[in-house]
DRENDO-1510 file (C-alpha; in Angstrom, 1 decimal, always signed):
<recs>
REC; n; res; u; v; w
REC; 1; UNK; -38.4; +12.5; -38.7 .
REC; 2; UNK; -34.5; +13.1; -37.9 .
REC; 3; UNK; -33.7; +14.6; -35.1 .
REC; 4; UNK; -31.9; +18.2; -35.9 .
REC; 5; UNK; -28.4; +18.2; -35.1 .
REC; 6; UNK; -29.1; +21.3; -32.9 .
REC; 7; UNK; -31.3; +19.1; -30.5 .
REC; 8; UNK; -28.5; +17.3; -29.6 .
REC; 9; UNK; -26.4; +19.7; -29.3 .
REC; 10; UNK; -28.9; +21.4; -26.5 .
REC; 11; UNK; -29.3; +17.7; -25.1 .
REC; 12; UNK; -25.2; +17.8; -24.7 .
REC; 13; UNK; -25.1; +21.5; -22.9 .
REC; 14; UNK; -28.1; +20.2; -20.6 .
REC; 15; UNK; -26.2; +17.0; -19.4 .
REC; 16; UNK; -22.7; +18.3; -19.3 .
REC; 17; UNK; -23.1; +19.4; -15.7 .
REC; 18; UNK; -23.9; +16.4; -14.6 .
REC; 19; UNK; -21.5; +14.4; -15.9 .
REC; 20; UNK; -18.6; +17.1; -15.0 .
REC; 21; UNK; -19.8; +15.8; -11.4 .
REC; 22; UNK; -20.4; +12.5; -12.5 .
REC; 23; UNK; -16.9; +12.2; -13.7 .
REC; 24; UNK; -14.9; +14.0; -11.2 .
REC; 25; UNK; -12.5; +12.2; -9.4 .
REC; 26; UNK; -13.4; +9.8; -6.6 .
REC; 27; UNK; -11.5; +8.0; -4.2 .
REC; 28; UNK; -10.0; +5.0; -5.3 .
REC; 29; UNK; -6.9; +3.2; -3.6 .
REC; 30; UNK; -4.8; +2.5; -7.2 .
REC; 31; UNK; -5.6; +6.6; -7.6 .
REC; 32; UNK; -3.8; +7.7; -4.5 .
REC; 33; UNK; -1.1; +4.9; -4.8 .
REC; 34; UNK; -0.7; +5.9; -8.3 .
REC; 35; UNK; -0.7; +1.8; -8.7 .
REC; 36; UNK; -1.4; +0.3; -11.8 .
REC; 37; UNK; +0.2; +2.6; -13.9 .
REC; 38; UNK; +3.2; -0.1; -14.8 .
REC; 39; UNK; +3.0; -3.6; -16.2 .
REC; 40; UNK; +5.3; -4.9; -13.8 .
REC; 41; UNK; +2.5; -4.2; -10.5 .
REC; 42; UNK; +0.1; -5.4; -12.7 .
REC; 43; UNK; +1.7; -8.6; -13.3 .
REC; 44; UNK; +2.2; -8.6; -9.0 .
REC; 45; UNK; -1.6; -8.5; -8.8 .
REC; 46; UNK; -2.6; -10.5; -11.5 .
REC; 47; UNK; +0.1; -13.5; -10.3 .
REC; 48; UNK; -1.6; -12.8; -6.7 .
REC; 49; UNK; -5.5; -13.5; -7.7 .
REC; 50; UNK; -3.8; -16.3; -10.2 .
REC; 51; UNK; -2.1; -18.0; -7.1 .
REC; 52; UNK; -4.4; -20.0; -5.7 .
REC; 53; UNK; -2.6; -20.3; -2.1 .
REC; 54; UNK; -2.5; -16.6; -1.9 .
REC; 55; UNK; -3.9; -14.4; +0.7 .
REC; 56; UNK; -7.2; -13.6; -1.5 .
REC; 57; UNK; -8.9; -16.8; +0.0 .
REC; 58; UNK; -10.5; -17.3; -3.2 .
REC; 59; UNK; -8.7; -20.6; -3.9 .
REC; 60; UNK; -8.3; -21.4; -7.9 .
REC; 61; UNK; -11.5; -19.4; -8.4 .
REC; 62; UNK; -9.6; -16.6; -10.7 .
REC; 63; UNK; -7.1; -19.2; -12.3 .
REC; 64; UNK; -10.4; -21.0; -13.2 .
REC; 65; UNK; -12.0; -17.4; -14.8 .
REC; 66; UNK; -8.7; -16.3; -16.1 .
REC; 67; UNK; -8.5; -20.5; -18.4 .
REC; 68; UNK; -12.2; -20.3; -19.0 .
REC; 69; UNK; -11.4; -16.9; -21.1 .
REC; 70; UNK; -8.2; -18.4; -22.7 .
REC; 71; UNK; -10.1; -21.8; -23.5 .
REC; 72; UNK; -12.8; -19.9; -24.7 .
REC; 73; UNK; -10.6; -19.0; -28.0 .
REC; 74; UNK; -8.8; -22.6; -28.1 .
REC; 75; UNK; -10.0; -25.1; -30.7 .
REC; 76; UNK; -11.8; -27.9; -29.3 .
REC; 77; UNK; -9.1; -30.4; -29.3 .
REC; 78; UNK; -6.6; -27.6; -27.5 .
REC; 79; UNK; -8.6; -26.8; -24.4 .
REC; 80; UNK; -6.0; -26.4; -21.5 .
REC; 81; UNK; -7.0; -28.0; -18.0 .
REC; 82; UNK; -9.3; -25.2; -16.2 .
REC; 83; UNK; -6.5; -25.3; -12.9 .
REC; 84; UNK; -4.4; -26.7; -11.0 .
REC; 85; UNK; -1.2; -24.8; -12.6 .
REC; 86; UNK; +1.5; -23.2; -10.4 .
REC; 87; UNK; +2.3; -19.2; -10.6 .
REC; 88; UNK; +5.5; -17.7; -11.6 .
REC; 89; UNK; +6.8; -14.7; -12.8 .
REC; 90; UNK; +9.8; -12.8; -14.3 .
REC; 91; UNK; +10.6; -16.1; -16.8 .
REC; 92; UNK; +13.2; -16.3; -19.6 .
REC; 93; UNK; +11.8; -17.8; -22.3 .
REC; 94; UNK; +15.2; -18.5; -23.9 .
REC; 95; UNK; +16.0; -21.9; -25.1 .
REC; 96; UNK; +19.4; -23.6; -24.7 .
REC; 97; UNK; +20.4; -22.4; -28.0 .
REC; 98; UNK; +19.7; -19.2; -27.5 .
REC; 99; UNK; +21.3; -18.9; -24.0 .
REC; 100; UNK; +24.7; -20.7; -26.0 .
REC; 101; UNK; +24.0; -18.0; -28.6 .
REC; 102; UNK; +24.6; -15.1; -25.9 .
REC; 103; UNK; +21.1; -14.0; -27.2 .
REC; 104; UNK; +19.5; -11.2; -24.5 .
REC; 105; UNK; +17.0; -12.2; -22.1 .
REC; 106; UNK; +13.5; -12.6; -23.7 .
REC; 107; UNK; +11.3; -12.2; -20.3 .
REC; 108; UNK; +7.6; -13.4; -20.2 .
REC; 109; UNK; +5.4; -11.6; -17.3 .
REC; 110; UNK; +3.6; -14.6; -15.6 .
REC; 111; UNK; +4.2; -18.5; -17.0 .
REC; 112; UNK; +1.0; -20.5; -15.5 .
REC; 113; UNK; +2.2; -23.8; -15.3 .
REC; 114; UNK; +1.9; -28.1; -14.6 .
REC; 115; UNK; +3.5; -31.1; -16.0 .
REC; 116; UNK; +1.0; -31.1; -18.8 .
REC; 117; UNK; +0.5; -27.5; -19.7 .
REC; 118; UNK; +1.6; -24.4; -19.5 .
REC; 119; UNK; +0.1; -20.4; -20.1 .
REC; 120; UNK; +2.6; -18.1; -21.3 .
REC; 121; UNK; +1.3; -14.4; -20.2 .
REC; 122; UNK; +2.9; -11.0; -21.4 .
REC; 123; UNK; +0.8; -8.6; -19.8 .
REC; 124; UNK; +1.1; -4.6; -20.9 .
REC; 125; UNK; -1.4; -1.7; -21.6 .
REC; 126; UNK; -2.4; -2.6; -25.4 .
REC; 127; UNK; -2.3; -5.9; -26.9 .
REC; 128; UNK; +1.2; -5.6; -27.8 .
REC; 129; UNK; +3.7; -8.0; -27.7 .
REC; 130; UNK; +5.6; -4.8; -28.0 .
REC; 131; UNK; +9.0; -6.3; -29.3 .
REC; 132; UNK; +8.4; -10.0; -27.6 .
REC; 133; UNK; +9.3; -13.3; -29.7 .
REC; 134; UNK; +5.5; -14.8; -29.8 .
REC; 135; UNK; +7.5; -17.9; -31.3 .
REC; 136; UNK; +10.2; -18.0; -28.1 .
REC; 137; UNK; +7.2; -17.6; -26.1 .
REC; 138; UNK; +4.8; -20.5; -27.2 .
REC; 139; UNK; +8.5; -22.8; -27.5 .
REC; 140; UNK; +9.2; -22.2; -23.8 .
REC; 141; UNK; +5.4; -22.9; -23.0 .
REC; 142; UNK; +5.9; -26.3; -25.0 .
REC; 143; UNK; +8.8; -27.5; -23.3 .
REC; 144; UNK; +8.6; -31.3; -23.0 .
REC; 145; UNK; +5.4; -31.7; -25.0 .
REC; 146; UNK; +3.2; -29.7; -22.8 .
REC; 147; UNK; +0.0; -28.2; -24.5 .
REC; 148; UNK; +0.2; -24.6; -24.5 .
REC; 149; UNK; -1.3; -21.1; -24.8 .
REC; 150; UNK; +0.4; -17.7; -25.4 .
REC; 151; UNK; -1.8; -15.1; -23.6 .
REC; 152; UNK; -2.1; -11.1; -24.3 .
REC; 153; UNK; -3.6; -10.2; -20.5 .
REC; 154; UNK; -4.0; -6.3; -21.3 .
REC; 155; UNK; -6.2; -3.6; -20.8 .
REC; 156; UNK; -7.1; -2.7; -23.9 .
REC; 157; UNK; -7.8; -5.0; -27.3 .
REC; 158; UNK; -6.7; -3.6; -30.2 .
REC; 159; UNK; -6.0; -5.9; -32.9 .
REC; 160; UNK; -4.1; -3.8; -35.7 .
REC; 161; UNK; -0.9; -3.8; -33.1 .
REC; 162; UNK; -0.6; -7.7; -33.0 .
REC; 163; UNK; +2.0; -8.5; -35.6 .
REC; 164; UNK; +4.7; -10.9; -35.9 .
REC; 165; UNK; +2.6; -13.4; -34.6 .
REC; 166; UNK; +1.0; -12.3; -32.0 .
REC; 167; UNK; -2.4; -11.8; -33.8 .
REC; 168; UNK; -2.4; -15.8; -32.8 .
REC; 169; UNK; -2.7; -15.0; -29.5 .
REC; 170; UNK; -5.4; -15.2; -26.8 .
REC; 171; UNK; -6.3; -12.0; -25.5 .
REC; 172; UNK; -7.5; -11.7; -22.0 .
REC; 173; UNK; -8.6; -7.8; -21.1 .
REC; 174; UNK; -8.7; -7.0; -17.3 .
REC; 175; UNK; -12.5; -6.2; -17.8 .
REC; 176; UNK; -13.4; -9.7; -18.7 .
REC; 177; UNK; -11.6; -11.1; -16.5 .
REC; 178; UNK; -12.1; -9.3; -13.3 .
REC; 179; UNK; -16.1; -8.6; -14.1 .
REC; 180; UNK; -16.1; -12.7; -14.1 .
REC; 181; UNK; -14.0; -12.4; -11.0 .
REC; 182; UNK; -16.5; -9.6; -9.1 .
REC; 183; UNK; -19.5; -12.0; -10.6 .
REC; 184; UNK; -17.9; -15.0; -8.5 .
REC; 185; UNK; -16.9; -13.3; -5.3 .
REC; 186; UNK; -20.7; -11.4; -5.4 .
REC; 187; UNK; -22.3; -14.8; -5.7 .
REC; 188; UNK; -20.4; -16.2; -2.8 .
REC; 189; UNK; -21.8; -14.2; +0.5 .
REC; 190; UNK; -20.1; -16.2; +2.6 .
REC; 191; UNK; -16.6; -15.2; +1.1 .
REC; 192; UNK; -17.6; -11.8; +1.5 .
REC; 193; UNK; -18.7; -11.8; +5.3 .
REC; 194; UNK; -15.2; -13.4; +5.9 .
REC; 195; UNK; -12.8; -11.5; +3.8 .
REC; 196; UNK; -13.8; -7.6; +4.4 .
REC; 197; UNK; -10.7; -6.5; +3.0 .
REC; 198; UNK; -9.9; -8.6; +0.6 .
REC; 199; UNK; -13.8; -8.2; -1.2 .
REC; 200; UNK; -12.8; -4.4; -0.9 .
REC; 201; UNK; -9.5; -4.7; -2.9 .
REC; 202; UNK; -11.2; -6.2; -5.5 .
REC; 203; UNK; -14.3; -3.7; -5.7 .
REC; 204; UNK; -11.4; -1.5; -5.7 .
REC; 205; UNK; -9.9; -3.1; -8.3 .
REC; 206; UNK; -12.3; -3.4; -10.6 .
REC; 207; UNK; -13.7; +0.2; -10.0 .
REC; 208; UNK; -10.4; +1.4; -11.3 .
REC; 209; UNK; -9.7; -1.0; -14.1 .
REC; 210; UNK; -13.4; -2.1; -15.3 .
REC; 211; UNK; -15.9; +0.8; -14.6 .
REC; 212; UNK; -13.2; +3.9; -14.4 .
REC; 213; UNK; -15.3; +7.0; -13.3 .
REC; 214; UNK; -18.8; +5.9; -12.8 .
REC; 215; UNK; -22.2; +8.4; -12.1 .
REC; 216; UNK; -23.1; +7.0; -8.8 .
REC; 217; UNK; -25.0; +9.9; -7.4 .
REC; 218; UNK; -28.5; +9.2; -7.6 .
REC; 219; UNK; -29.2; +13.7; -8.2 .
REC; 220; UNK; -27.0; +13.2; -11.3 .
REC; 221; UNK; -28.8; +9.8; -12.5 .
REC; 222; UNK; -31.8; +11.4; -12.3 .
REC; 223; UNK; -31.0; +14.8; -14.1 .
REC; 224; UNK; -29.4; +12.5; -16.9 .
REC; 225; UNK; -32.7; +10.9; -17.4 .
REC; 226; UNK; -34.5; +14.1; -16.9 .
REC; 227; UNK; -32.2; +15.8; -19.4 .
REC; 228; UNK; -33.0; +12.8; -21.3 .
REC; 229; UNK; -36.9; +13.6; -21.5 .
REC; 230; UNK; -37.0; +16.8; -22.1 .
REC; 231; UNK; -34.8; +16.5; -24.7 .
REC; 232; UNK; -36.9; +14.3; -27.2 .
REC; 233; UNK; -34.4; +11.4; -27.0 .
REC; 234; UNK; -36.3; +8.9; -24.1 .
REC; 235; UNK; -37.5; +6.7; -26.9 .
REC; 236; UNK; -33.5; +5.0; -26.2 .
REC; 237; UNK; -34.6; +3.4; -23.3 .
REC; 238; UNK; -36.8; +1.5; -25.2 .
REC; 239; UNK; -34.4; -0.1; -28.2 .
REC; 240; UNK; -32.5; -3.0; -28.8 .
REC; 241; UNK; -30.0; -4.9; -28.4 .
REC; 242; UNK; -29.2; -2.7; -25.4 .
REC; 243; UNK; -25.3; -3.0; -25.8 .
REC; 244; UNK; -25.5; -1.2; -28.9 .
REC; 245; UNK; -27.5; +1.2; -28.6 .
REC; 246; UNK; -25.7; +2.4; -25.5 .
REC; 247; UNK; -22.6; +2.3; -27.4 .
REC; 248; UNK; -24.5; +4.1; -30.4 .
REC; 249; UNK; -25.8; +7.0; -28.1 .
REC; 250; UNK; -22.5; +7.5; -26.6 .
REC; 251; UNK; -20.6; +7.8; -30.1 .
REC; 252; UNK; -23.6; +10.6; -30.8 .
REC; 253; UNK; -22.7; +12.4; -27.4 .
REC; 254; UNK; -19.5; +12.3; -27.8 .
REC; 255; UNK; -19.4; +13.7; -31.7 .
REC; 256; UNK; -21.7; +16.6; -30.8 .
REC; 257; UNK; -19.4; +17.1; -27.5 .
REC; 258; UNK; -16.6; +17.3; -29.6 .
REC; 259; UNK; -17.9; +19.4; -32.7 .
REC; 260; UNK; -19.0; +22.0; -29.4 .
REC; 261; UNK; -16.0; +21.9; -27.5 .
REC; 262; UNK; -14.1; +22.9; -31.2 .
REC; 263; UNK; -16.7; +25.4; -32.3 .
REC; 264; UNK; -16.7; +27.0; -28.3 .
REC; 265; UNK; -12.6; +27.5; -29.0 .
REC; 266; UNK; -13.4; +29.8; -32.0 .
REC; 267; UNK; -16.0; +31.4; -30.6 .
REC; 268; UNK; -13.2; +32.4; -27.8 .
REC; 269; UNK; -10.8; +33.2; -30.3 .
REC; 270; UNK; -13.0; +35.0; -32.1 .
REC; 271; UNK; -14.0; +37.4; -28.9 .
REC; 272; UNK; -10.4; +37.6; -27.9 .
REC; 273; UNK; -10.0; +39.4; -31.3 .
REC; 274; UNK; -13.0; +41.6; -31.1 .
REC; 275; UNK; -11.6; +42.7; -27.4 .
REC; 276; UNK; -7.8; +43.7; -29.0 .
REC; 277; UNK; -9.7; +45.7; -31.6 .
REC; 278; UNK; -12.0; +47.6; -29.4 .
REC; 279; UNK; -9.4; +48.2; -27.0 .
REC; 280; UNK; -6.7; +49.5; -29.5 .
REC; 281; UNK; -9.1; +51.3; -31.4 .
REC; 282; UNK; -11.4; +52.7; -28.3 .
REC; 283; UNK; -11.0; +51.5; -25.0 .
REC; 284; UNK; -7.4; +53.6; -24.7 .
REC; 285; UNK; -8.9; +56.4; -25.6 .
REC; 286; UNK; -11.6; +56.1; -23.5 .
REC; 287; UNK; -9.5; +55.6; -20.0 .
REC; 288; UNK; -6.4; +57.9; -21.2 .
REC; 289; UNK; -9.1; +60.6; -21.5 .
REC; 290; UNK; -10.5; +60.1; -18.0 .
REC; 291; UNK; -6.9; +59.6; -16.2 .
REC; 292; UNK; -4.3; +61.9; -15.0 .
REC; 293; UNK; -1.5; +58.8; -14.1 .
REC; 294; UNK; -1.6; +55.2; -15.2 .
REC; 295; UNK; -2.7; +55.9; -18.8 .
REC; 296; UNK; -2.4; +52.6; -20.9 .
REC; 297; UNK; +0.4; +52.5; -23.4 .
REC; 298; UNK; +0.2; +49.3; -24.9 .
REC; 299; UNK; -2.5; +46.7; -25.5 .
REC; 300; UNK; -0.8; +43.2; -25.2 .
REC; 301; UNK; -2.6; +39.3; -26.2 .
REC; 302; UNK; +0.7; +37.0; -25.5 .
REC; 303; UNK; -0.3; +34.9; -22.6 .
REC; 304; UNK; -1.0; +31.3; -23.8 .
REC; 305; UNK; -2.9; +28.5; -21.8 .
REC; 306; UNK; -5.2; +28.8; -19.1 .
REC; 307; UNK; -4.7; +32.7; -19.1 .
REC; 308; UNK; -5.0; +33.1; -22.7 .
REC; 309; UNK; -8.5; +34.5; -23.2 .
REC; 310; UNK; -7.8; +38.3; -21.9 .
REC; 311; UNK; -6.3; +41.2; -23.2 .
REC; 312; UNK; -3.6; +43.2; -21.3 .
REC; 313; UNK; -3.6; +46.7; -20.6 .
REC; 314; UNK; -0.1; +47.7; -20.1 .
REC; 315; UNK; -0.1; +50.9; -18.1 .
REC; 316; UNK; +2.5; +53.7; -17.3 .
REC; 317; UNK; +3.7; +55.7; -13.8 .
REC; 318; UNK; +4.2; +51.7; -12.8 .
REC; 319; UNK; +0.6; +51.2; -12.4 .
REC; 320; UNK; +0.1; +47.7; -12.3 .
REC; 321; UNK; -1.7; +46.4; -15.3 .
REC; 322; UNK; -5.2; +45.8; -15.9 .
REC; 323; UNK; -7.3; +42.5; -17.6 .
REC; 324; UNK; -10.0; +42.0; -19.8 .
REC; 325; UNK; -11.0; +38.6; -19.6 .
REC; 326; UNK; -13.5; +36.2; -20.0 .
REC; 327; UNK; -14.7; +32.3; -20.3 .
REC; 328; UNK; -11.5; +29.7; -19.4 .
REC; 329; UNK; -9.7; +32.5; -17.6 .
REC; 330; UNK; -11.7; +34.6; -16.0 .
REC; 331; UNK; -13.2; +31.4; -14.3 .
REC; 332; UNK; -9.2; +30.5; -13.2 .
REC; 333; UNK; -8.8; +34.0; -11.7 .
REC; 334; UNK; -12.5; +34.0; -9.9 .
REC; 335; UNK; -11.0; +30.9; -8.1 .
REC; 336; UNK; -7.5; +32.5; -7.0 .
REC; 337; UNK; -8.7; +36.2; -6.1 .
REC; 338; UNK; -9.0; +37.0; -2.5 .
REC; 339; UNK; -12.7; +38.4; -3.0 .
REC; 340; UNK; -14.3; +36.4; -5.8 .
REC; 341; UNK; -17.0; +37.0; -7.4 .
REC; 342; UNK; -20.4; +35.1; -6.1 .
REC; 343; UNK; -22.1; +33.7; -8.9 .
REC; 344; UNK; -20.4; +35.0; -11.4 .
REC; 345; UNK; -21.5; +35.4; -15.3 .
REC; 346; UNK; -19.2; +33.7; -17.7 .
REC; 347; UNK; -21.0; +34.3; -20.6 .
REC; 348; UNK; -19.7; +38.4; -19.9 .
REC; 349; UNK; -16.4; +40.0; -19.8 .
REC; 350; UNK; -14.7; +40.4; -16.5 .
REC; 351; UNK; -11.7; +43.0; -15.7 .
REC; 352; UNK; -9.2; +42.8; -12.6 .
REC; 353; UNK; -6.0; +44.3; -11.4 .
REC; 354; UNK; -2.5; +43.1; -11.1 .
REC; 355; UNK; -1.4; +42.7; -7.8 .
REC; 356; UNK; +2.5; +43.5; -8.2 .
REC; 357; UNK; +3.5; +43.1; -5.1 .
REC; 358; UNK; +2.2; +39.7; -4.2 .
REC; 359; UNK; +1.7; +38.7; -7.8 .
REC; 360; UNK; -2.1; +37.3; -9.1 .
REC; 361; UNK; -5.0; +39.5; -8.9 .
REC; 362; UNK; -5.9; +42.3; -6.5 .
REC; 363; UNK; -9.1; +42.5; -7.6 .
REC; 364; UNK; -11.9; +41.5; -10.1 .
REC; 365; UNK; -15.3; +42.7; -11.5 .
REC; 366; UNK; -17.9; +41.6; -13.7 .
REC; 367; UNK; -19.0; +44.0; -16.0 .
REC; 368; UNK; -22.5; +44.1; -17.9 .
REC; 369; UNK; -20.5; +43.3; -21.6 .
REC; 370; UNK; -21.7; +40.3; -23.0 .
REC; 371; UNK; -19.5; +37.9; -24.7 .
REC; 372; UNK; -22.0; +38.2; -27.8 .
REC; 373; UNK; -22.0; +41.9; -27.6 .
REC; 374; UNK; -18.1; +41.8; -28.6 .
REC; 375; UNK; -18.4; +39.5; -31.1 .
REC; 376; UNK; -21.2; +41.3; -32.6 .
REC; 377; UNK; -19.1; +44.2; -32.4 .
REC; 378; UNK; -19.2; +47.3; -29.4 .
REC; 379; UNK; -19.7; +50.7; -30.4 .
REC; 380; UNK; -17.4; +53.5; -29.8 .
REC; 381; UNK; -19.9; +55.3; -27.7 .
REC; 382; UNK; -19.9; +51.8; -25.5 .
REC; 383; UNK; -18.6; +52.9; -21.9 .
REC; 384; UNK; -19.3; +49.9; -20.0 .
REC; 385; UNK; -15.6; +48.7; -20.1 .
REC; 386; UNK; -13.7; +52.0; -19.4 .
REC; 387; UNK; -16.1; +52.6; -16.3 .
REC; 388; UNK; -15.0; +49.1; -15.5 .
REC; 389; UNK; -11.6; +49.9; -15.9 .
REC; 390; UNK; -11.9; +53.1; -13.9 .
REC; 391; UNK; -13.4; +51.0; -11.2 .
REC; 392; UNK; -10.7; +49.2; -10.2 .
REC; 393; UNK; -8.8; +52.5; -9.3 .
REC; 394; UNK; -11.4; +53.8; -6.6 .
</recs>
């Protein structure tokens, strides 16, 4: 029988905890370096693990990788030799005519290269040769008969942008290339024991550019699989090919995960509204009846981003003014107010003060108003947010 939408939408709000954890930031050295983030130290550290007299110690072991995947798309009678080539980068790939022609510099990343054969590289985010002459490129690689490949070294493949020749490219991603590199290295305990640092630049490295944020806490592994139990969806463990079902189950997450996180927006739009009416229509009266200074003269809903789900109670006698808030916001001003709230409710309206002199919140309380309550709609005999209101002024 199909499973009910509904299921997985309960599967989604069980796990999301643990991958909120799961995917939080950890430390990383290309994170706090902000490395990485431009082709050009890219290119430094691929020409580094392609040099094979570099300080890595690995020898030709990545230039060997790095031709294996290139060869791997080559015809049979165009394999390149697996090493041996020497590393530059930053190389014109003008021709004489070109350079007589006063035509601009046409610069090629890295150029792998030997008297019989050269590997042309443009490296950048996308497979792109993102305004490159593919032609230039392959003609400079050529240059006194040479065999010759034109390489896309990128980080992701996307085909529909290769154009202009560069769908006859090889593509190289980083995650082939470096999970063949972590394969060798792993294999090769001896390298390991020697080269501390260097084994934990590449784990680094391949943290960062292969797995990005990974669930390594074994608590979170094993309330994923628990939330996958009692959910009705364990039979996934058992299909095949594994690949695709993985790929398969995370397309479903991420669709219910999405058709949530859009339906959760106008369920907060939809309390914001029932909270402007109420207030307008009773909440001033309410607290104007029950106040001799500070009555509310204006019920404001103009604050945008993280503080847009509240309403403002403007307030006269320059009485700082008072909140109603709730989901997104209330939990960004349970975080910033001097006393929070222990444990707090989210799924109930909250209501704090302004604090004018030193700006934020002075204080904040949770009141006994349910988030479905206003959306179902509060009655006018409803005092649970005026005595809420009134609260903050003892």
């Amino acid at each position: 029988m199909a499973r009910l939408s509904t299921d997985m939408n309960d599967f989604v709000t069980m796990l999301l905890p643990g991958l909120s954890r799961s995917l939080g930031e950890q430390f990383n050295i290309f994170r706090v370096m902000h490395h990485g983030t431009h082709e050009k130290q890219l290119s430094n550290i691929f020409a580094w693990l392609l040099a094979t007299d570099a300080t890595h110690k690995l020898g030709d072991a990545f230039q060997r990788a790095f031709l294996a995947r290139v060869n791997g798309q080559l015809r049979d009678d165009a394999q390149l030799p697996p090493s041996g080539y020497r590393v530059i980068q930053e190389v014109n790939t003008l021709g004489g005519e070109d350079i007589a022609g006063e035509t601009g510099m046409d610069i090629a990343d890295i150029v792998l290269s030997r008297s019989d054969a050269a590997v042309v590289i443009e490296n950048y985010g996308t497979s792109d040769g993102h305004g490159h002459d593919y032609q230039r490129y392959l003609a400079h690689g050529a240059t006194d008969g040479r065999a010759t490949a034109v390489v896309l070294l990128c980080h992701r493949h996307e085909a529909h942008l290769q154009r202009d020749g560069w769908e006859q490219a090889s593509i190289v991603t980083y995650a082939d290339v470096l999970s063949d590199l972590q394969a060798h290295v792993e294999r090769d305990g001896s390298w390991c024991r020697q080269h501390p640092d260097q084994l934990f630049f590449i784990r680094q490295m391949v943290q960062y550019f292969v797995k990005g944020p990974a669930a390594v806490d074994v608590d979170d592994q094993v309330s994923f699989i628990k939330a996958i139990c009692e959910t009705g969806e364990s039979a996934r463990y058992g299909y095949r090919p594994r690949d695709r079902v993985t790929r398969e189950f995370a397309e479903l997450v991420a669709e219910h995960a999405r058709r949530q996180f859009e339906d959760s927006r106008t369920t907060l739009a939809t309390v914001k509204d029932g909270l402007r009416r109420f207030a307008r229509s009773v909440l001033v009266e309410q607290v104007n009846g029950a106040v001799n200074k500070g009555r509310i003269e204006k019920v404001v809903t103009k604050l945008v981003g993280q503080w847009e789900w509240c309403v403002e109670l403007q307030r006269a006698d320059a009485q700082p003014a008072i909140y109603l808030e709730f989901g997104p916001t209330a939990a960004v001003k349970n975080e910033r107010v001097a006393d929070p709230i222990h444990d707090p409710d989210y799924s109930r309206v909250f209501v704090s003060l302004r604090d004018e002199e030193r700006g934020g919140t002075s204080r904040m309380v949770q009141t006994e108003v349910r988030l479905a309550e206003v959306i179902g709609g509060l009655s006018r005999e409803d005092g649970r947010l005026r005595d809420a209101v009134l609260s903050l002024e003892v």
